[in-house]
N, C-alpha and C positions, 0 to 999 in steps of 0.2 A: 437528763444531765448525768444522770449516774452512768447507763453504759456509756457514755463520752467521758466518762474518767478512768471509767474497765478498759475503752478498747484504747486511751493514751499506755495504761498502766502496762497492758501486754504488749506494745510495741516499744515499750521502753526496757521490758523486759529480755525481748525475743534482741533488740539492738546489743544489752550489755553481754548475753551471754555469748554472741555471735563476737564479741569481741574477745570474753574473754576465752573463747575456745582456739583462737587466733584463725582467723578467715582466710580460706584456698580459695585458688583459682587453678585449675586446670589441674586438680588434686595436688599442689604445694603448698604449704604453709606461705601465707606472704608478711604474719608477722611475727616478734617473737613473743617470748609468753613475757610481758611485759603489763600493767608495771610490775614489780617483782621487790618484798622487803628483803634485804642484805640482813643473814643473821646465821649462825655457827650452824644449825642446818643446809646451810647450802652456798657457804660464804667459805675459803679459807686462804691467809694470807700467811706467809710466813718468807725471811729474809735470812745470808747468810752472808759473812766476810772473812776474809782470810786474816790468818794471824800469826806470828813467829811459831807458837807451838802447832795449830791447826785449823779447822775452817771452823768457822762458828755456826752455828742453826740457830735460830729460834723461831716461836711463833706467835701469833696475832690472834690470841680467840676474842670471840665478842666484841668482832665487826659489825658496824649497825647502818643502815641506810637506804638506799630504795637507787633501784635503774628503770626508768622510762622513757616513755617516749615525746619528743617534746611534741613531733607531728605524728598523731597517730596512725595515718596515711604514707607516712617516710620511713621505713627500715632503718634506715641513717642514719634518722635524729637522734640517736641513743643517747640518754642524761644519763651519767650516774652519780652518787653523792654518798662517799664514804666515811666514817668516824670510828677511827681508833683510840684507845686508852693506851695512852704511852705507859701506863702503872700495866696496862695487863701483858705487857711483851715479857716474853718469855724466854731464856737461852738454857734453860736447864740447869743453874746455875747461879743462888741467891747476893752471893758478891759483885758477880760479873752484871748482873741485874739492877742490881742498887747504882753499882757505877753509872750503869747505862742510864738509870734514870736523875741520875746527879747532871749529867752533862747535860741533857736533852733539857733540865731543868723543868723537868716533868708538876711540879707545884706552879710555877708562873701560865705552863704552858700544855695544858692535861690531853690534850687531842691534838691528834694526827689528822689532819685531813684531806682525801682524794677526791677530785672531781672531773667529770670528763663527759664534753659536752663532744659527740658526731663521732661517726665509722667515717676514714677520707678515702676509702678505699667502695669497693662495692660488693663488699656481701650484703647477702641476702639471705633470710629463714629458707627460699625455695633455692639457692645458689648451695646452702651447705646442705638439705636435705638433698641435691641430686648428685652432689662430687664426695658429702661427707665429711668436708671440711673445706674453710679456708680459710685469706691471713687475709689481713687489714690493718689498720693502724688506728687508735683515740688518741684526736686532741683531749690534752688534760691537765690539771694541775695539782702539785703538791706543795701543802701547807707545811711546813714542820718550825716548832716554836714559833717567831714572828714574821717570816721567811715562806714567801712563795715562789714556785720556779713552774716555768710550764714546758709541760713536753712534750713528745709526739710517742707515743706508746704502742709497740708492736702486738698484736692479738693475733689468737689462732679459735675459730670455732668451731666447733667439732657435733656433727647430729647425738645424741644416745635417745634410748626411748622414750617418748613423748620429753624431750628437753632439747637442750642446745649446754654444751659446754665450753665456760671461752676461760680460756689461758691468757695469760701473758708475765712478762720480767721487765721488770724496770732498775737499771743499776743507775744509783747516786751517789756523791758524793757529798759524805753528812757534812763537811766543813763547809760548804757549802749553806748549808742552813744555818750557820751559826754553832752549830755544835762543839763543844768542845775535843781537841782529841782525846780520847782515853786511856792511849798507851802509858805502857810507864817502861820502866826502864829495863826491864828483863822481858817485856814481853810487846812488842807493836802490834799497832791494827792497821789496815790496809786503807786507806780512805774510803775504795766505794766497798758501799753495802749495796746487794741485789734483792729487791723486792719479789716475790713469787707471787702468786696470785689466783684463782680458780674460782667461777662462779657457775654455780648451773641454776638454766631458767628452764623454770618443769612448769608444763601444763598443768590447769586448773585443776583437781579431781574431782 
């Protein structure tokens, strides 16, 4: 009974890491280094709008959440599930900040949320390991206060060493969600704001 618990135990074992090493065929990676947590090591978001005096920056630390796979078997099926703190958005800029978190009504409504379920396009781990890059697009949705929209999101993935880098921008416009405008009278905001985005999926070590 016992080596029939060793030899389940080693073949459960020899399965997860063959997974998480991400499994080739014909020397290409076929999948990506997934699942993968979303956190300020490997996560970064940040958005900008134009304004009477100039463009705004800010950014998103302490993005939280996880991208897998729904089919482990599918490249495709990419899930991912993201959560931002509207308190932690950043513009350089404690007035401009306060505002922003007045309208967003950041107390009733404290996270941000991004979800995105499929690549519609067809890359693939072995597609961007042999060109180096390609574009696709996620279905996805943004939550912001009680207001969801969904949209189709353009992405770029890019090989680096043992990773996969994916981009993409998303512009909105925040009245849209409810949001209040913010302008005031010497100085307007442009209605859409452009989300930025960057995640890298690194191999196990």
């Amino acid at each position: 009974m016992r080596n029939i618990i060793v030899v389940i135990l080693i073949c459960l074992s020899s399965t997860l890491a063959a997974y998480a090493e991400a499994p080739k065929k014909g020397g290409m990676v076929q999948h990506w280094f997934t699942p993968a947590i979303l956190s300020s090591e490997n996560t970064s978001v940040t958005f900008e709008l134009d304004s009477t005096w100039h463009t705004v920056h800010g950014q998103v630390p302490g993005v939280s959440g996880e991208v897998s796979l729904k089919n482990p078997a599918n490249p495709l099926s990419v899930q991912v599930s993201a959560k931002m703190k509207v308190s932690s958005f950043d513009t350089d800029s404690n007035m401009r900040d306060s505002k922003m978190r007045d309208v967003m009504d950041a107390e009733s409504f404290p996270v941000v949320t991004f979800i995105a379920d499929g690549l519609k396009k067809n890359c693939t781990p072995a597609l961007v390991l042999k060109n180096g890059k390609c574009d696709d697009e996620l279905g996805a949705s943004l939550t912001i206060r009680d207001v969801t929209k969904k949209f189709i999101v353009p992405v770029s993935i890019s090989s680096a060493e043992n990773a996969f880098l994916v981009k993409g921008a998303l512009p909105i416009s925040w009245m849209e969600f409810g949001v209040e405008d913010p302008s005031i009278l010497i100085a307007s905001v442009d209605p859409t704001v452009t989300i930025h985005f960057e995640v890298m999926l690194k191999a196990p070590q």
